[in-house]
C-alpha positions in Angstrom: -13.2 43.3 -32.5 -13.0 42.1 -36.2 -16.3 41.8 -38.0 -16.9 41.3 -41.6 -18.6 39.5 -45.0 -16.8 38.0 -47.9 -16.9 36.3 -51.1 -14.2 34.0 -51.2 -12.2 33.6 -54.5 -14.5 31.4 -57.1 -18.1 31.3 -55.1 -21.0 33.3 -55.1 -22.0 33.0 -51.5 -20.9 35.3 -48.8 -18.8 34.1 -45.7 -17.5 35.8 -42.6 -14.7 36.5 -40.3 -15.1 38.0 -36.7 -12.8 37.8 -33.8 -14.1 38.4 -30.1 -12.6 40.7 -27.7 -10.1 39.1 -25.5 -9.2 36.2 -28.4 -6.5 35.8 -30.4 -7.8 34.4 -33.8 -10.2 34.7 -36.4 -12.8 32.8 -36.7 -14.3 32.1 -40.5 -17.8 30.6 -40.6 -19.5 30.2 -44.1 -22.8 31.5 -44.5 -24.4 30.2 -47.0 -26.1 33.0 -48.8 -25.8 35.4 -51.9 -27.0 38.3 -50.5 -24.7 40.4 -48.7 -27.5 42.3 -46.0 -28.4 38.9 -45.4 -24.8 37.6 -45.0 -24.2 40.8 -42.5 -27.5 39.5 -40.6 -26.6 36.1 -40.5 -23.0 37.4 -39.2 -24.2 39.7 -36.5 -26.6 36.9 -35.0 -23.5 34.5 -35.4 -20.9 37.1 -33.3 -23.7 38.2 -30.6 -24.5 34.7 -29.8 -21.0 33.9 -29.5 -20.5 37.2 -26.6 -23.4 35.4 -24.9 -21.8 32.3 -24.9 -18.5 33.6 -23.3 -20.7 35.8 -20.7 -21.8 32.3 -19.6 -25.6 34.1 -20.6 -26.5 31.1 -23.2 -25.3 27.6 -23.2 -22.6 26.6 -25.5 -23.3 25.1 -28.6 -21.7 21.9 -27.7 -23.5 22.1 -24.6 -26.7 21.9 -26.9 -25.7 18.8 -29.1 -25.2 17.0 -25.6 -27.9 18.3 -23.6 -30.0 15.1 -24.8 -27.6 12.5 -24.9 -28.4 9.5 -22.1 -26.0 9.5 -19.4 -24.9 6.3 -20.3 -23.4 7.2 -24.0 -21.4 10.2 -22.2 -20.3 7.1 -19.8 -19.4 5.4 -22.3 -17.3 8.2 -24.0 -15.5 8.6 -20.9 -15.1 5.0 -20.7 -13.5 4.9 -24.5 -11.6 7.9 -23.9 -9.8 6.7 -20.8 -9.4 3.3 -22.1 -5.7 3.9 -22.7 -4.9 6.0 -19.8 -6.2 4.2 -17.1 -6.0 0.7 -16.2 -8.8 -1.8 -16.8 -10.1 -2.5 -13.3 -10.5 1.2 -12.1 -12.4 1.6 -15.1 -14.4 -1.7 -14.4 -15.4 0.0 -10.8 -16.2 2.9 -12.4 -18.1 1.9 -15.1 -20.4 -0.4 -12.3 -21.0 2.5 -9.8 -21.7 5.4 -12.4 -24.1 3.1 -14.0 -25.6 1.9 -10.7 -26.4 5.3 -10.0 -27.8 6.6 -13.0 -30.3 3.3 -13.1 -31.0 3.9 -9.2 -31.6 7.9 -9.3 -33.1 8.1 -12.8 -30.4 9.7 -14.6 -31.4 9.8 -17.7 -30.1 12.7 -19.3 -27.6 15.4 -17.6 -30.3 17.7 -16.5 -32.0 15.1 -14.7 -28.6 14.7 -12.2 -28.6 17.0 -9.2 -28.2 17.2 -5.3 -30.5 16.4 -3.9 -31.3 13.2 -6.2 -28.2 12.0 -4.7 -28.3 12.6 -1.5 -32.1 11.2 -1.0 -30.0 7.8 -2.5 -27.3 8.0 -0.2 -29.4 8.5 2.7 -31.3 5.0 1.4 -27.9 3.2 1.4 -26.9 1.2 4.1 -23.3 0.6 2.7 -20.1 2.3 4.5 -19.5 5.7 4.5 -16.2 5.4 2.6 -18.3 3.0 0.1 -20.7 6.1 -0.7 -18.0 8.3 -0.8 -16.3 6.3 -3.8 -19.7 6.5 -6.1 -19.5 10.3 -5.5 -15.7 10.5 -6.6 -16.9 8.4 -9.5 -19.3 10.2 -11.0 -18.1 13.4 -10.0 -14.8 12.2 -12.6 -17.5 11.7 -15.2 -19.2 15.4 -15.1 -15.8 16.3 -14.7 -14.6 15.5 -17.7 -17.9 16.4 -19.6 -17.7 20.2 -18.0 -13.5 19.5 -19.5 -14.9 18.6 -23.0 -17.2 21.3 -23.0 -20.2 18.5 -22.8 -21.3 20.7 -19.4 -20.8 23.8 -18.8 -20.8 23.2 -14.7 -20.6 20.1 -12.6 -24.0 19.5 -10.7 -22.3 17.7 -7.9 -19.3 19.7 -7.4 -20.6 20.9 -4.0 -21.9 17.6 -2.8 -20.0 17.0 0.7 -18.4 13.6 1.6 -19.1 11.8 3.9 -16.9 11.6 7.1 -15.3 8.9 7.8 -12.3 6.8 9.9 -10.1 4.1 8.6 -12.1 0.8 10.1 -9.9 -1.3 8.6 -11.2 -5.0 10.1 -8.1 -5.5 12.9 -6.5 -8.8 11.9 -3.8 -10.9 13.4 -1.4 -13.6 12.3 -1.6 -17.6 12.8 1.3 -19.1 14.7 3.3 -21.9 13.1 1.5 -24.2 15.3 -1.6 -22.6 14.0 -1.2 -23.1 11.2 0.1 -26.7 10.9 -3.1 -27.7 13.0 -5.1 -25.6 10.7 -3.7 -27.9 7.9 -4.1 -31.0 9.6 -8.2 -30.3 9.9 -8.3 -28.6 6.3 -9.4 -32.0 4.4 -10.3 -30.9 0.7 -9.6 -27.4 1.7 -5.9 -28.7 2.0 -4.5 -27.1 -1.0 -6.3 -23.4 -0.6 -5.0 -23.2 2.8 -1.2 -24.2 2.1 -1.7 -22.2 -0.7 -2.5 -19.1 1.0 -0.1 -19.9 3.6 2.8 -19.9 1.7 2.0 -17.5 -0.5 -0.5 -14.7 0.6 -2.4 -14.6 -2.3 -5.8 -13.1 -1.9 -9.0 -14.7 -1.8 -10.7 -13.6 -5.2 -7.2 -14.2 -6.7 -7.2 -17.8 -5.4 -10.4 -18.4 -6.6 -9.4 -17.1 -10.3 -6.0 -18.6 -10.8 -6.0 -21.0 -13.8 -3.9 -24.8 -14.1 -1.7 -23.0 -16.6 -0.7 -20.3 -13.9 1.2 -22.9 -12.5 4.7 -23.0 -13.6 6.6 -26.2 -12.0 9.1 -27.1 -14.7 12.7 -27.1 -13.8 13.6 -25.4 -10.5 11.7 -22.3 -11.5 8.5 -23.1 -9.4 6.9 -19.7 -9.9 2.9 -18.8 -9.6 2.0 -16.6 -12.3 -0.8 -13.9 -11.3 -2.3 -12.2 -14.1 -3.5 -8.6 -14.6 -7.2 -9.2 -15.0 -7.0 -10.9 -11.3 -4.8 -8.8 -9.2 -6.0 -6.4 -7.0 -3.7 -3.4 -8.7 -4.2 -4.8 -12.3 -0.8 -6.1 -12.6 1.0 -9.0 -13.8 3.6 -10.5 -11.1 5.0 -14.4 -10.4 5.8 -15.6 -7.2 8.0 -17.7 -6.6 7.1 -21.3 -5.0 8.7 -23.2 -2.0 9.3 -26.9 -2.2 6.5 -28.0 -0.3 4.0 -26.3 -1.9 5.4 -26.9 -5.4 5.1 -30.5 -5.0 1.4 -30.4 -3.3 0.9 -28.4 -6.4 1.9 -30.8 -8.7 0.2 -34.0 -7.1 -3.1 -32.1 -7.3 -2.9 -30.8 -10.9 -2.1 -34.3 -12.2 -6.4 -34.6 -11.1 -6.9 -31.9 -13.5 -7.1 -32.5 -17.3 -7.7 -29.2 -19.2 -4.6 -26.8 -18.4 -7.7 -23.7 -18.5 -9.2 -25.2 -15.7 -9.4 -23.0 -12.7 -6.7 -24.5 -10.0 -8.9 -24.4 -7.0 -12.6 -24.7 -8.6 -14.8 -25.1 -5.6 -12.4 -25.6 -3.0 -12.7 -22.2 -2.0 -14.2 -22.1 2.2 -16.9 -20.2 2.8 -17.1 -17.5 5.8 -19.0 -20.4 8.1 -17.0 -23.5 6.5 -13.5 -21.4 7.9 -15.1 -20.7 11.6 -15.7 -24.7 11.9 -12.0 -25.8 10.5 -10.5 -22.8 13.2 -12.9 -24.7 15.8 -11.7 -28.1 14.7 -8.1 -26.9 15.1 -8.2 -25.0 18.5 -8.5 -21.7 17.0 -9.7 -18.9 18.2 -12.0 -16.5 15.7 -11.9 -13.3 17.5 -8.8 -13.3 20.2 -8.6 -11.1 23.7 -7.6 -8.1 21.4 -10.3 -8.1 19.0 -8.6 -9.0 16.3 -9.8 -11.5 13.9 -8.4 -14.8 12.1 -10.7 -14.5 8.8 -9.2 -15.6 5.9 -7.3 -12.9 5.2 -5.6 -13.3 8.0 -3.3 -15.9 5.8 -1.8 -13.2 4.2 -1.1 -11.3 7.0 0.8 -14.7 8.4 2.2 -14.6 5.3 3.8 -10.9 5.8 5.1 -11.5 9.1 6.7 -15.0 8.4 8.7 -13.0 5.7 9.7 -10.8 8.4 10.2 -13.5 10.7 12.9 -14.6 7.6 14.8 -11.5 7.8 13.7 -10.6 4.5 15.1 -6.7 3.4 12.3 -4.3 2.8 11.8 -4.3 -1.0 11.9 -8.1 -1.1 9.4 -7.7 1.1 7.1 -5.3 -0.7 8.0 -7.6 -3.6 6.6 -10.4 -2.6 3.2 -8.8 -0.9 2.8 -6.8 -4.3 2.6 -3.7 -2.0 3.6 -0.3 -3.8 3.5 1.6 0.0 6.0 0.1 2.5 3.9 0.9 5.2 1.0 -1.6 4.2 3.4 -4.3 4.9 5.3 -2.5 7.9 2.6 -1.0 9.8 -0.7 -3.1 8.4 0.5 -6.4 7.4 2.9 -7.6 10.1 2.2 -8.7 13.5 4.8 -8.1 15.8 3.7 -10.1 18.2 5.1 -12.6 15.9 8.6 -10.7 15.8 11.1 -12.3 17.6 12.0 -9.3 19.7 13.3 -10.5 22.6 16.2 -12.0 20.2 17.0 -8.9 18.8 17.0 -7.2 22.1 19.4 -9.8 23.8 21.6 -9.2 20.6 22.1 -5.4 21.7 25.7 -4.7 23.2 26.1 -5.3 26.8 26.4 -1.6 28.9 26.8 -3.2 32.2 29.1 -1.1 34.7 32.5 -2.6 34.6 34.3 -3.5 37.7 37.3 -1.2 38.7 40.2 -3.0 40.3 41.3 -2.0 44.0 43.3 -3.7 46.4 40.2 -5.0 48.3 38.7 -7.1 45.3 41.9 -8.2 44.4 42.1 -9.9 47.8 38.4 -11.0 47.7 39.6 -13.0 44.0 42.7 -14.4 45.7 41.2 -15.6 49.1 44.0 -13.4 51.0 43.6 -11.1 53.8 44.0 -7.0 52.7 47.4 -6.3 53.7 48.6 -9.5 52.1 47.1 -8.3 48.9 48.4 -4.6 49.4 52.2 -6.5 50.1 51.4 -8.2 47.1 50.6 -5.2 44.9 54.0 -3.7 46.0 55.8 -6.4 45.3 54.3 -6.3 41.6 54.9 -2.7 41.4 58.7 -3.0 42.2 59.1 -5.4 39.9 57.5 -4.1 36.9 59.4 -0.7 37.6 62.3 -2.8 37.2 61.6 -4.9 34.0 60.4 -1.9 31.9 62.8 -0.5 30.0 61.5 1.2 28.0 59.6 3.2 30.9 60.8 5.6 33.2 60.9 4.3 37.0 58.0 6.6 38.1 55.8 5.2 40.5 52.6 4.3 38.0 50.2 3.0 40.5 49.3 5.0 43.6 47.4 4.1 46.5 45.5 6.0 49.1 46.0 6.0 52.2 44.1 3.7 54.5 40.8 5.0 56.6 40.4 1.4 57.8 39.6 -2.3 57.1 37.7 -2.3 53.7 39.0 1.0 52.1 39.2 1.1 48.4 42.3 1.8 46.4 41.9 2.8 43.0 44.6 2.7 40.6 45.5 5.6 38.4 47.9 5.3 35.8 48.5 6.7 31.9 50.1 3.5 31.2 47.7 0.7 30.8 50.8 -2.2 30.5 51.9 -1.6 34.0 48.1 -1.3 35.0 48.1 -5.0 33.2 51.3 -6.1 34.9 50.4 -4.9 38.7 46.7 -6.4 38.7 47.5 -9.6 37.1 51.2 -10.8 36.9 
């Protein structure tokens, strides 16, 4: 260990220079004074403060400056520090639930956070299981990086357990194509939403935000532009339109004045306005399987009739805005919807095929068995004698008879005179 007091060149008051086991520079601290027992004092107190520190006996200095900082300031230097690392709607969701919970348990400094704080609010929540688990990943990412910038020495909540819990993803199925042109027929003002959905599986919180300008119907382009502050993963994408849409598009922004207008205003269903219009068009909520035809449900018709299209995989994922195939594969499409029984007639035909004897050769000519075994001779001879450019070796063998109705297989290396015996 290095310990020692200076006078650096041109100043009459002492500094020092220590280095602690185990590191590998020296630290220089000024300390102020002209004295050099003092200086020595001051030093001593300095280094044995510092072994304390890295014993984990005494708090670290920085731990000190911060220990009375509100929670929300050190939210907020998380929030400023991740601002260009992270994208703005995970931060969003963070910011809400970390502040949420420091207004709902009392947070108001870092010693005021601990277990069982928590867990008494859990335990209050009705809210999912998976829901609760996501405020506890999100503050836990907040002491996390305060015990990382040395604003913590430990995170209070590190041992906190999850909660357990299943995917209950809400079972959902897709609308039929006469579904959905029934659902269309009953929509009245709804109209739009619906076909818009439809066609192209936008969500519902997206629908509700896109703008008049996010329309683009000039030229042949007919694209749907989706910004970043109203997708579900933050980024930008267009879709492109079909025809029918496009122009049911165009006839009901020509109602609209100011481009900034939102597109669908208050056109948006409610949850009991969307039962009635499935009632109105023969549709049931909640089918034999349990799975439901809630709004969402559009996109998932949506999926599937791109399947239905024969659409390859990452045009697919493309146009769901899905970065895991499997959402659209396994989650997305219903395969009731699949036109399997197409593709299964489409497979190649492995029926057994029928070998030729002597007996169904009669049954196909309408002659009686030694007729057709006469015939078959009589074939035989004559192709020995037209080939020649085959030996005269008998090529076709029969067996001898055991009685009406035996079978005679033919066995031969040469498949021509095969062709000419059976059917010349």
């Amino acid at each position: 260990m290095i310990e020692f007091v200076f006078k650096p060149t041109g100043s009459r008051l002492y500094s020092g220079r220590f280095r602690l086991k185990g590191e590998d520079r020296i630290t220089t601290v000024r300390l102020g004074v002209s004295d050099k027992g003092v200086a020595k004092s001051k030093l001593r107190e300095l280094v044995v403060r510092r072994e304390r520190e890295a014993a984990g006996l005494l708090p670290k200095s920085v731990e000190c400056e911060f220990a009375g900082a509100p929670m929300l300031g050190h939210l907020q230097g998380f929030l400023e520090c991740k601002n260009r690392l992270r994208d703005a709607r995970y931060l969003y969701e963070l910011r809400n639930r970390v502040a949420k919970l420091v207004r709902d348990c009392g947070w108001n400094v870092l010693r005021d956070i601990s277990p069982a704080s928590f867990e008494r609010w859990r335990a209050n929540r009705k809210a999912s299981n998976k829901t609760l688990n996501e405020y506890l990943v999100s503050i836990r990412t907040v002491l996390n990086w305060m015990v990382s910038t040395g604003r913590a020495s430990e995170n209070p909540l590190l041992k906190v357990e999850a909660l357990p819990h299943h995917d209950r993803r809400q079972a959902r199925r897709a609308l039929t194509d006469d579904e959905g042109h029934r659902l269309l027929q009953v929509a009245g003002r709804f109209r739009i939403v619906y076909h818009l959905a439809l066609q192209t599986g936008v969500r519902r919180g997206e629908l509700a935000s896109l703008r008049v300008s996010d329309v683009d119907l000039a030229g042949h382009s007919r694209k749907l532009h989706l910004r970043g502050s109203i997708t579900k993963n933050g980024k930008s994408e267009w879709l492109p339109l079909r025809a029918d849409i496009a122009e049911a598009l165009r006839q009901h922004i020509e109602q609209i004045a100011d481009p900034n207008e939102l597109l669908v205003a208050d056109l948006m269903p409610t949850t009991k306005e969307h039962r009635h219009l499935l009632r109105l068009a023969g549709i049931e909520f909640t089918d034999a399987r349990g799975r439901r035809a809630d709004f969402h449900a559009l996109r998932y018709t949506y999926c599937t009739n791109i399947q239905r299209a024969g659409a390859h995989q990452r045009e697919l994922m493309a146009l769901m805005r899905h970065s895991d195939r499997s959402l659209s594969d396994h989650v997305y499409t219903d395969t009731n919807l699949l036109p399997l029984a197409s593709v299964v007639q489409a497979l190649p035909d492995f029926s057994p095929i029928q070998i030729a004897t002597q007996k169904n050769v009669a049954d196909c000519l309408g002659v009686s068995l030694p007729d057709a075994k006469s015939n078959l001779n009589e074939r035989q001879q004559q192709a020995d004698a037209e080939g020649e450019r085959h030996d005269r070796s008998h090529s076709v063998t029969s067996s001898h008879e055991s009685g009406d109705g035996a079978r005679y297989r033919v066995r031969t290396c040469d498949p021509y005179r095969v062709k000419v015996v059976l059917y010349h």
